[in-house]
VOGULO-685057 format. One record per residue (C-alpha): residue number from 1; residue in one letter; x negated, y negated, z. Coordinates in steps of 0.1 Angstrom, whole numbers. Layout:
<rs>
<r><fiza>NUM</fiza><rose>a</rose><x>X</x><y>Y</y><z>Z</z></r>
...
</rs>
This chain:
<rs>
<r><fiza>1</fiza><rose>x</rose><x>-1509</x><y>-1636</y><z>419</z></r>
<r><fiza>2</fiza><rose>x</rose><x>-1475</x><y>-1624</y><z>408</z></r>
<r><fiza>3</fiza><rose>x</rose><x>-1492</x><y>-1603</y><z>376</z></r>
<r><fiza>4</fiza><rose>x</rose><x>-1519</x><y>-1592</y><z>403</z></r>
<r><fiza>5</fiza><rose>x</rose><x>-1492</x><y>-1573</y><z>422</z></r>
<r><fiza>6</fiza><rose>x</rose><x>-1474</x><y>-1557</y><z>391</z></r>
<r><fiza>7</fiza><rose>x</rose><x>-1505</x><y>-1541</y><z>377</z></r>
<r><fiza>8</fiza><rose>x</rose><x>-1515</x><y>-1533</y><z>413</z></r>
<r><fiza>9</fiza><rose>x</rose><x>-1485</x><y>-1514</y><z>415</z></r>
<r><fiza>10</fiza><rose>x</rose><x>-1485</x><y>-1500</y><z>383</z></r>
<r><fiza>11</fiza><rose>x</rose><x>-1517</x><y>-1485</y><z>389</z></r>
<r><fiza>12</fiza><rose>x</rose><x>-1509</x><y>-1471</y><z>422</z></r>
<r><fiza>13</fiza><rose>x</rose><x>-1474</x><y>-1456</y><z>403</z></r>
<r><fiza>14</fiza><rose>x</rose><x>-1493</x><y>-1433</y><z>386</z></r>
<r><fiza>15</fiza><rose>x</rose><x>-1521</x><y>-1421</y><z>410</z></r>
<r><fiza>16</fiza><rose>x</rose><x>-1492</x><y>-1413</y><z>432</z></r>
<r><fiza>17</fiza><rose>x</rose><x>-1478</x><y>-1385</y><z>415</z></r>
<r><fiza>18</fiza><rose>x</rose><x>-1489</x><y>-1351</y><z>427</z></r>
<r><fiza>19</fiza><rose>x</rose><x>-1472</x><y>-1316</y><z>414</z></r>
<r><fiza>20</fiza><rose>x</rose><x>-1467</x><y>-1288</y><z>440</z></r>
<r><fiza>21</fiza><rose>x</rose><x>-1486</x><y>-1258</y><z>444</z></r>
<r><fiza>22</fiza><rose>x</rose><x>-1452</x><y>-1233</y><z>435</z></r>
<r><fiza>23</fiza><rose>x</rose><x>-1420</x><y>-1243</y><z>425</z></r>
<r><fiza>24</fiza><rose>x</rose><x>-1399</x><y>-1253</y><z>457</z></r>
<r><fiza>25</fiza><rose>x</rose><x>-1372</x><y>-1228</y><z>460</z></r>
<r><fiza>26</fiza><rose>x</rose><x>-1404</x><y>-1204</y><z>473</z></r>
<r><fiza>27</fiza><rose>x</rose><x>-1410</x><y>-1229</y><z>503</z></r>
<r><fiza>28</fiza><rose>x</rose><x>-1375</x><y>-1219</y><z>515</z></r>
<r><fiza>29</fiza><rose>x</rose><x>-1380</x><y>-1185</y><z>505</z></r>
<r><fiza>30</fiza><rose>x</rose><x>-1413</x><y>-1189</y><z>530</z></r>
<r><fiza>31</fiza><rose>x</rose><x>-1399</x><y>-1209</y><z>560</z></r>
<r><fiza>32</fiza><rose>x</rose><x>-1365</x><y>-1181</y><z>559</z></r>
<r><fiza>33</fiza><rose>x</rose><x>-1387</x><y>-1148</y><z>557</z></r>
<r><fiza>34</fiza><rose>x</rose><x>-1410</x><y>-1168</y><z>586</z></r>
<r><fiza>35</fiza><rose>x</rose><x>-1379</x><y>-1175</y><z>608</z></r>
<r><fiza>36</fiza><rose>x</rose><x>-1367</x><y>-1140</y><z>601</z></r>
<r><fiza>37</fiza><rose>x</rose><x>-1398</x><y>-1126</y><z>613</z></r>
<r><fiza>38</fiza><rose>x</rose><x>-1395</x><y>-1147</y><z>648</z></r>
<r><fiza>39</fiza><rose>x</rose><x>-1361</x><y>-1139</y><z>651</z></r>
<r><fiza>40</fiza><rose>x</rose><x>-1370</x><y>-1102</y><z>646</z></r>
<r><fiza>41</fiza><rose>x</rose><x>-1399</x><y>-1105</y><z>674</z></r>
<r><fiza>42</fiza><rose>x</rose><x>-1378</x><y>-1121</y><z>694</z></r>
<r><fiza>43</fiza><rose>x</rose><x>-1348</x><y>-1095</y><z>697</z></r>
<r><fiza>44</fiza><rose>x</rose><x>-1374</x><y>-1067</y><z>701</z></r>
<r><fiza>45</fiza><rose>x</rose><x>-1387</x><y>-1080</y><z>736</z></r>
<r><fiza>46</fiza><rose>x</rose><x>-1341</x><y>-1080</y><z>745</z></r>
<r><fiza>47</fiza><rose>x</rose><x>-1334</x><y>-1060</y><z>772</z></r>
<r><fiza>48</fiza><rose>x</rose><x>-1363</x><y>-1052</y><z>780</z></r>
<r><fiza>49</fiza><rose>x</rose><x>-1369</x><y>-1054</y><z>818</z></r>
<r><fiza>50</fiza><rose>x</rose><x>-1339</x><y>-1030</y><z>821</z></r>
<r><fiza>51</fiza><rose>x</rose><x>-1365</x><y>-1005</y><z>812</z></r>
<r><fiza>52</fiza><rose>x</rose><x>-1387</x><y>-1006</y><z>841</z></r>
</rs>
């Protein structure tokens, strides 16, 4: 049983490596120009009952 479970998870050692689709300083480039945008939307609507 014991050998069973070492080449179970010597198996399932390999199949779980995946690679990313960039290289993962451009996922916080992303999610910081995304947040910038929101954060740019969101102080365009300030002030802007005073209008009316």
């Amino acid at each position: 049983m014991n050998a069973a479970i070492m080449a179970a998870a010597q198996g399932a050692e390999h199949s779980a490596h995946t690679e990313l689709p960039m290289d993962p300083i451009y996922f916080g480039l992303i999610t910081l120009a995304i947040f910038l945008t929101m954060g740019i939307v969101t102080r365009s609507w300030k002030g802007i009952s005073h209008r009316h």
